[in-house]
N, CA, C and O atoms as CSV, one atom per row, in Angstrom:
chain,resi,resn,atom,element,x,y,z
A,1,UNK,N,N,113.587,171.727,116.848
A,1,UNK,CA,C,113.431,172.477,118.080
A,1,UNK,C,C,112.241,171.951,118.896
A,1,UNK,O,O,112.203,171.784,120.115
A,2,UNK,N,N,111.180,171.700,117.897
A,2,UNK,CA,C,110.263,171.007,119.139
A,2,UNK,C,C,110.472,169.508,119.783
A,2,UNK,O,O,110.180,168.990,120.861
A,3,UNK,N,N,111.056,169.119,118.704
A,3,UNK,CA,C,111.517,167.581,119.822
A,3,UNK,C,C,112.091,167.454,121.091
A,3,UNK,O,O,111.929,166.579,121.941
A,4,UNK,N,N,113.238,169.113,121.088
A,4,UNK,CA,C,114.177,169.535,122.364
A,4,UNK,C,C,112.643,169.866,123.712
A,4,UNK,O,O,112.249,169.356,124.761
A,5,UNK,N,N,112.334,170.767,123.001
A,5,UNK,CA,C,111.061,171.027,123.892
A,5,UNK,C,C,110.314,169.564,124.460
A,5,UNK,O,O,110.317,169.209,125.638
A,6,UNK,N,N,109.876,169.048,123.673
A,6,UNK,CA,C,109.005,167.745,124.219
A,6,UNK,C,C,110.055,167.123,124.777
A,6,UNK,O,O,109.552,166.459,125.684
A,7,UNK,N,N,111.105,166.958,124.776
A,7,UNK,CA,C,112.215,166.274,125.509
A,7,UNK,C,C,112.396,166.967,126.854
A,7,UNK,O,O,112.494,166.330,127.902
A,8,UNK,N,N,112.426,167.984,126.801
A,8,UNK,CA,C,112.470,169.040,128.140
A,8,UNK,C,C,111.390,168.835,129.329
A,8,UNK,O,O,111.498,168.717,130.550
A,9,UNK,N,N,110.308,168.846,128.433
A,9,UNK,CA,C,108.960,168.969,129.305
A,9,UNK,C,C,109.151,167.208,129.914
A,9,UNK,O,O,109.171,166.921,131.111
A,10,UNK,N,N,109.260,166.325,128.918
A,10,UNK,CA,C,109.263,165.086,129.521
A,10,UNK,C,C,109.781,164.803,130.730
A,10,UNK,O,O,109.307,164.296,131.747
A,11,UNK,N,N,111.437,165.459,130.269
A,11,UNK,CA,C,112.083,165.165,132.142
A,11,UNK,C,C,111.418,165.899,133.160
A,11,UNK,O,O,111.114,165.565,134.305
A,12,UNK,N,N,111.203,167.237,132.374
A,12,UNK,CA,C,110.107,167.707,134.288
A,12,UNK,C,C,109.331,166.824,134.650
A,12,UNK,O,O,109.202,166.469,135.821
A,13,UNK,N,N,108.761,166.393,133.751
A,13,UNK,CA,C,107.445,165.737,134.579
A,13,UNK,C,C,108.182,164.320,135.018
A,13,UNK,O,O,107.430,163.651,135.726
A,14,UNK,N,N,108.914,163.963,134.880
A,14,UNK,CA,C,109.496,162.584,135.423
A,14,UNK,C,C,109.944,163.451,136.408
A,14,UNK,O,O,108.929,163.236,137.070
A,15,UNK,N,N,110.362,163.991,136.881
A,15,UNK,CA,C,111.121,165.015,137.956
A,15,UNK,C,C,109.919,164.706,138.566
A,15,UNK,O,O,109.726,163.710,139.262
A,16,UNK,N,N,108.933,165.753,138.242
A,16,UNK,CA,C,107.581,166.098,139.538
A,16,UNK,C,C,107.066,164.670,139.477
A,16,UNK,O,O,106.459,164.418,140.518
A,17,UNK,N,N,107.082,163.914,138.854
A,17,UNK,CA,C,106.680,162.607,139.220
A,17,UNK,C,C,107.173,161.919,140.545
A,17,UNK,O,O,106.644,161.407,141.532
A,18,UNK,N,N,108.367,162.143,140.112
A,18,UNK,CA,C,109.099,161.409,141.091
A,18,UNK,C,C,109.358,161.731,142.834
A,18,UNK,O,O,109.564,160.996,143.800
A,19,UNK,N,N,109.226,163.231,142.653
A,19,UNK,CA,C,108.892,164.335,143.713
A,19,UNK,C,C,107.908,164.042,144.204
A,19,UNK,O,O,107.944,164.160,145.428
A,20,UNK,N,N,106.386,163.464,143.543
A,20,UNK,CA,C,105.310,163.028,143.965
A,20,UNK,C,C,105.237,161.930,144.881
A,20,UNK,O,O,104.703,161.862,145.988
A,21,UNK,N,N,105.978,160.947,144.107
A,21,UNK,CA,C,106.717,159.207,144.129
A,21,UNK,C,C,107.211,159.572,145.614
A,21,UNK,O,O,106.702,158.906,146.516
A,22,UNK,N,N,107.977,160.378,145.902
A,22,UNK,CA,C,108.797,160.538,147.157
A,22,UNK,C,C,108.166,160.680,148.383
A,22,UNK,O,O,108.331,159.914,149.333
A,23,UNK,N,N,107.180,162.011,148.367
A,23,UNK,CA,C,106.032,162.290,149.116
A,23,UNK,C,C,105.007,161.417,149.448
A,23,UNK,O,O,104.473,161.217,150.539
A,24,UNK,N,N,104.807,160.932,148.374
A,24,UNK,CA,C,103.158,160.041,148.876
A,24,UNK,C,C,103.301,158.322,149.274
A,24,UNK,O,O,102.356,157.604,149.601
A,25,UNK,N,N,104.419,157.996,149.176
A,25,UNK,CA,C,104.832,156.378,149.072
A,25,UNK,C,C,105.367,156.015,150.090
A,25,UNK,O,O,106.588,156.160,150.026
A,26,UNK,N,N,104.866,155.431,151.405
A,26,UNK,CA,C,105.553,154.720,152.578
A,26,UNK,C,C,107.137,154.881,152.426
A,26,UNK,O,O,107.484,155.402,151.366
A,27,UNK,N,N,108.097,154.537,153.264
A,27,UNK,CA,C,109.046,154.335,153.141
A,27,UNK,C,C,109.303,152.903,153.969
A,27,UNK,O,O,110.286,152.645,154.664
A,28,UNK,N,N,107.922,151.876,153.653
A,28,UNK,CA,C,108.051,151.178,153.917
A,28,UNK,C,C,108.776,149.493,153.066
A,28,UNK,O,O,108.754,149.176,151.877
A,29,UNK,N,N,109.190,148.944,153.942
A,29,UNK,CA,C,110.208,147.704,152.897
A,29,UNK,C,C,109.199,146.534,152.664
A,29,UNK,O,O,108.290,146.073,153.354
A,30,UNK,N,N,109.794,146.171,151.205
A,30,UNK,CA,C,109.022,144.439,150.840
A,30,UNK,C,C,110.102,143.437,150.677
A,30,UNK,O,O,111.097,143.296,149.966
A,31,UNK,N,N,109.343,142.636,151.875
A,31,UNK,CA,C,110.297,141.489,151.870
A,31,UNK,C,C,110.708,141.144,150.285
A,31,UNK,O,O,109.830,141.479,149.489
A,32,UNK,N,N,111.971,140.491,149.658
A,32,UNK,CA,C,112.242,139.920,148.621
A,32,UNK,C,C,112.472,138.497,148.546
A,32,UNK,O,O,111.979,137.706,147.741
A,33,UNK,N,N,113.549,138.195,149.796
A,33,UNK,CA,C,114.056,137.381,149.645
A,33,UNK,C,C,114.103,136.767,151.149
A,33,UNK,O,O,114.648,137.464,152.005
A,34,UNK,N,N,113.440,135.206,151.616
A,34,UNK,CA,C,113.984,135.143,153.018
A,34,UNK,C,C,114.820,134.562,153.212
A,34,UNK,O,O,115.162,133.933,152.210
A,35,UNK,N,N,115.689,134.325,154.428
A,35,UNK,CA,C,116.784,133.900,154.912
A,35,UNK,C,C,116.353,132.097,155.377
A,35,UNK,O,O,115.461,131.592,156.058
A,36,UNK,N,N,116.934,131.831,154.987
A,36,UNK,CA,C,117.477,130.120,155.844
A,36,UNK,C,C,116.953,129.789,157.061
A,36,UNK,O,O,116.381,128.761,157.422
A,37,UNK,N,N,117.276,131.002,157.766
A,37,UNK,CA,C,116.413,131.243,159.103
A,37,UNK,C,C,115.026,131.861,159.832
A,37,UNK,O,O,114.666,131.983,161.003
A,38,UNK,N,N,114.583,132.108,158.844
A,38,UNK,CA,C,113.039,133.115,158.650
A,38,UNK,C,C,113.054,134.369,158.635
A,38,UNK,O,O,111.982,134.974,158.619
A,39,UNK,N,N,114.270,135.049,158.638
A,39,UNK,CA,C,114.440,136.817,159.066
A,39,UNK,C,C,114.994,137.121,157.131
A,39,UNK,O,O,115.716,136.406,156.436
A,40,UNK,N,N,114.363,138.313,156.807
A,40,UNK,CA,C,114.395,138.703,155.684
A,40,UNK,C,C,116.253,139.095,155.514
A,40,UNK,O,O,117.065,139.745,156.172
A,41,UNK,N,N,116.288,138.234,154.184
A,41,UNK,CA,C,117.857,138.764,153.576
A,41,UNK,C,C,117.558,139.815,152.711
A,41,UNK,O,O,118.214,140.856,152.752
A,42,UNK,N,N,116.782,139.679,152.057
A,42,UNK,CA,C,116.750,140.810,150.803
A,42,UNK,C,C,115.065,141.608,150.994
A,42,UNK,O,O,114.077,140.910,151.222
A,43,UNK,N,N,114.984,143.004,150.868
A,43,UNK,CA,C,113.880,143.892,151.582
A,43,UNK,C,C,114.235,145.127,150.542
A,43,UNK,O,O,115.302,145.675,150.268
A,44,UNK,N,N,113.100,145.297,150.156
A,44,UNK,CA,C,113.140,146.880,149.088
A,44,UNK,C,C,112.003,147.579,149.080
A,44,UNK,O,O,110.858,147.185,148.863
A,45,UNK,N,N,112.515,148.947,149.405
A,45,UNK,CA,C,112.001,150.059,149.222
A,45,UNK,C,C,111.063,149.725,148.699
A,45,UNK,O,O,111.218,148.835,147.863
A,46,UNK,N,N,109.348,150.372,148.972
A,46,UNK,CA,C,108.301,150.863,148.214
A,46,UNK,C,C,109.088,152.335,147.353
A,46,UNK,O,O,109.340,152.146,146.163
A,47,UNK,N,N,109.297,153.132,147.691
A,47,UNK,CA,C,109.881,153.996,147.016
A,47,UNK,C,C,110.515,153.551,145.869
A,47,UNK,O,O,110.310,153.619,144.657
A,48,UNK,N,N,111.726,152.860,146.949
A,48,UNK,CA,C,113.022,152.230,145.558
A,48,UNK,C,C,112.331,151.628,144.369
A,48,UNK,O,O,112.810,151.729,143.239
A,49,UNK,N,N,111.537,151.187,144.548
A,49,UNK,CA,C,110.811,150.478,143.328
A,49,UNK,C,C,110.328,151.299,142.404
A,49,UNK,O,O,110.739,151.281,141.243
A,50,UNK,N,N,109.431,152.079,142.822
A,50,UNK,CA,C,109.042,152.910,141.831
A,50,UNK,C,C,109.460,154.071,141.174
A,50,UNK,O,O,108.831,154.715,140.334
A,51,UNK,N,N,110.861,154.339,141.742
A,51,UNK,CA,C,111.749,155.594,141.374
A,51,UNK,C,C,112.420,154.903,140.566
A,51,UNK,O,O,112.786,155.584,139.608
A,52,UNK,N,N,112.839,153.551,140.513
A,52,UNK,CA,C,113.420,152.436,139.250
A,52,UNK,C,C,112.978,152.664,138.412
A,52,UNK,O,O,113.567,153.320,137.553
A,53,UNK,N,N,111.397,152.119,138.219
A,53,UNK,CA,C,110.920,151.852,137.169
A,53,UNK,C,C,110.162,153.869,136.731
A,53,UNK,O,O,109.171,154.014,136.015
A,54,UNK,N,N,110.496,154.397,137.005
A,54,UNK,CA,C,110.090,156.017,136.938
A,54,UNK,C,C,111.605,156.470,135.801
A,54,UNK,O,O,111.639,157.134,134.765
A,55,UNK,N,N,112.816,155.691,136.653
A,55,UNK,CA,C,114.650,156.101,136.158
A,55,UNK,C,C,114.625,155.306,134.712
A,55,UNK,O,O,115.149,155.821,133.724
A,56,UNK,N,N,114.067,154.189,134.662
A,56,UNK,CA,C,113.884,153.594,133.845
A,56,UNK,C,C,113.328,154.264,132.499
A,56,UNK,O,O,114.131,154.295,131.567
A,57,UNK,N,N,112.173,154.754,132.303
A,57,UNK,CA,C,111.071,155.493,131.321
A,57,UNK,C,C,112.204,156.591,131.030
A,57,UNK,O,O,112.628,156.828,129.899
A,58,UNK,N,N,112.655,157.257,132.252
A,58,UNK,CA,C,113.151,158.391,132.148
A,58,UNK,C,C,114.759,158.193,130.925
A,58,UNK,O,O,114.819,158.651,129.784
A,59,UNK,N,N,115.645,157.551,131.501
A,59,UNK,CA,C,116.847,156.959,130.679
A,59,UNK,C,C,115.722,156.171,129.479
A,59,UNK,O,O,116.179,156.423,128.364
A,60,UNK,N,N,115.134,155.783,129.425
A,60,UNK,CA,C,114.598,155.571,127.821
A,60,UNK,C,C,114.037,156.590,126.841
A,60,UNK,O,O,114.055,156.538,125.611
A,61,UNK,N,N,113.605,157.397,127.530
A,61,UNK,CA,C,113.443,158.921,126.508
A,61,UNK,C,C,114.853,159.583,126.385
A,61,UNK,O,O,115.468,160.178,125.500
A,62,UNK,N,N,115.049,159.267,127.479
A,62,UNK,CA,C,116.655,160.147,126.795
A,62,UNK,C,C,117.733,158.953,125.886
A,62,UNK,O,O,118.841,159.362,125.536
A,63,UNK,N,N,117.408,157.817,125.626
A,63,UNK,CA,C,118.222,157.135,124.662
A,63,UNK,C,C,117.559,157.201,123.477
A,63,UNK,O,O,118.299,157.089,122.499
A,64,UNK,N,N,116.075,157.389,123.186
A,64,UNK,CA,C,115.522,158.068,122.439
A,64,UNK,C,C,115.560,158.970,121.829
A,64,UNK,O,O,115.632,158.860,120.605
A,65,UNK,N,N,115.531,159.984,122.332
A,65,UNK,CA,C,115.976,161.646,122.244
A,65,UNK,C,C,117.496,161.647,121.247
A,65,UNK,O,O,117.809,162.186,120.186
A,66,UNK,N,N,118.190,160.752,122.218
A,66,UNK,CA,C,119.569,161.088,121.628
A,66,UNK,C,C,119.381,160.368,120.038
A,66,UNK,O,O,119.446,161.053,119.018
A,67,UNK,N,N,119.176,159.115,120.025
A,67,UNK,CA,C,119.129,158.464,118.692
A,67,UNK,C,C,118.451,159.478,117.815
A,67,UNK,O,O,118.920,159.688,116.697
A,68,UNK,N,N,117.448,160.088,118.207
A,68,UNK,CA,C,116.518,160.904,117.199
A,68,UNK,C,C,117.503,162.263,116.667
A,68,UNK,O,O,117.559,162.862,115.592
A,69,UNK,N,N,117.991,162.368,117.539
A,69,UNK,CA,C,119.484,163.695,117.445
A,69,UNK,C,C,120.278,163.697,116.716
A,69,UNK,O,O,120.635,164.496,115.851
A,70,UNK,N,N,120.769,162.306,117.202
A,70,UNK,CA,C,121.989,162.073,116.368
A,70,UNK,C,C,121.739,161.372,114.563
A,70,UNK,O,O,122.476,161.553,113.594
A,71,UNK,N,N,120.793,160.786,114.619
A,71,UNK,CA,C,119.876,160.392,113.230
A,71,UNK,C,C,119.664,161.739,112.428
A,71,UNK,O,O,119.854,161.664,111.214
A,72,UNK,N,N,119.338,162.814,112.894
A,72,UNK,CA,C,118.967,163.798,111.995
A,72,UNK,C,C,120.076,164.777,111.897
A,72,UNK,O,O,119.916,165.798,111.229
A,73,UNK,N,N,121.335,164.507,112.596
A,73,UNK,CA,C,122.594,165.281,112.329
A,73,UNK,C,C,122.877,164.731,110.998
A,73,UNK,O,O,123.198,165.354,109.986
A,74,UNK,N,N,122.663,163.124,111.196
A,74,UNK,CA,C,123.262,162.799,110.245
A,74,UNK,C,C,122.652,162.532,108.349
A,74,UNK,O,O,123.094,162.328,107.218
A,75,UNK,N,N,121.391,162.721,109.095
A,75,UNK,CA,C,120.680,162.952,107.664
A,75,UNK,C,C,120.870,164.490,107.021
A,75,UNK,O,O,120.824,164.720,105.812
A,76,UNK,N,N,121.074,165.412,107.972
A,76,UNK,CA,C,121.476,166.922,107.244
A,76,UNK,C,C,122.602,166.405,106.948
A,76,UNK,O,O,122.631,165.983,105.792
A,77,UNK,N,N,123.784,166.236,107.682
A,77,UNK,CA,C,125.417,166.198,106.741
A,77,UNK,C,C,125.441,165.275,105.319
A,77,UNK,O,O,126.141,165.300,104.306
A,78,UNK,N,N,124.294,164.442,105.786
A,78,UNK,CA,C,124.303,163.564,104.195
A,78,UNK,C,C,123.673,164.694,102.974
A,78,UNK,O,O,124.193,164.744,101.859
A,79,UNK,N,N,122.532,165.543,103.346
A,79,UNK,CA,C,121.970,166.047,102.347
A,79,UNK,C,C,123.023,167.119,101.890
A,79,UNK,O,O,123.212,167.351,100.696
A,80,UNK,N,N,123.656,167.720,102.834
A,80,UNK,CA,C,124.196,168.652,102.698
A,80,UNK,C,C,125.981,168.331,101.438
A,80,UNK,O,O,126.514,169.066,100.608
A,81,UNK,N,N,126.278,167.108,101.867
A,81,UNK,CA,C,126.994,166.236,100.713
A,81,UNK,C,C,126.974,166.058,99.343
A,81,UNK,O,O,127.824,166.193,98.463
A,82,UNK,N,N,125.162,165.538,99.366
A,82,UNK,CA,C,124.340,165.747,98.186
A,82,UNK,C,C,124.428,167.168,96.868
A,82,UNK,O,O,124.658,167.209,95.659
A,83,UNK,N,N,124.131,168.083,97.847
A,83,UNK,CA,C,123.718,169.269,97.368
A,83,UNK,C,C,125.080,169.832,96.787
A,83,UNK,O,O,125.130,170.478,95.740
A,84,UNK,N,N,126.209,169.517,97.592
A,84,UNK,CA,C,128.127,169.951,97.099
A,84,UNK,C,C,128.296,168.935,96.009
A,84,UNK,O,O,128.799,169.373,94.975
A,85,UNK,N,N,127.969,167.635,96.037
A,85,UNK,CA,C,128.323,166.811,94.706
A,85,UNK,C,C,127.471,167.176,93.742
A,85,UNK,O,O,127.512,166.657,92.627
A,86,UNK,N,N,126.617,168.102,94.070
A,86,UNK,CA,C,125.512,168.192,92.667
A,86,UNK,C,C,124.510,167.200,91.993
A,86,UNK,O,O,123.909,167.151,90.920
A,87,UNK,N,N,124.622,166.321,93.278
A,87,UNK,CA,C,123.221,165.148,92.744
A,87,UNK,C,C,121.815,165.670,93.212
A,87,UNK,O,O,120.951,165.119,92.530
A,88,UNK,N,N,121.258,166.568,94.165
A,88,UNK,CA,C,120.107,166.887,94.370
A,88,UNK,C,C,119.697,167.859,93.506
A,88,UNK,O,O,118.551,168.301,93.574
């Protein structure tokens, strides 16, 4: 139960992070890539960038989370196996 909790609290704060991220960050563009001709082909978000790498952390606690979930389902159904065959 507390892992659900620390999992919970994590996404808020990637939430209000990102809420922060939204508010305080230009919505100004960085050149990426220039054109053949000197006028920018490719241009990204100050935002976009850092709501990436914010989506990023965020989808890695939750592939986390889940592995840790699904790992300890499966260590109870094993014990619980144990305990019906009479080896524990």
């Amino acid at each position: 139960m507390a892992r659900e909790k620390r999992f919970w609290a994590a996404m808020a704060a990637f939430v209000l992070l990102g809420v922060l991220e939204w508010t305080t960050l230009s919505p100004e563009t960085v050149r990426v890539v220039n054109s053949p001709s000197g006028g920018a082909l490719l241009e990204v978000s100050v935002r976009g960038i850092a709501l990436a790498v914010l989506l990023m952390f965020a989808v890695r606690s939750w592939v986390v989370y889940r592995h840790q979930t699904l790992a300890g389902r499966d260590e109870e159904s094993s014990s619980r196996a144990r305990v019906r065959s009479g080896r524990e």
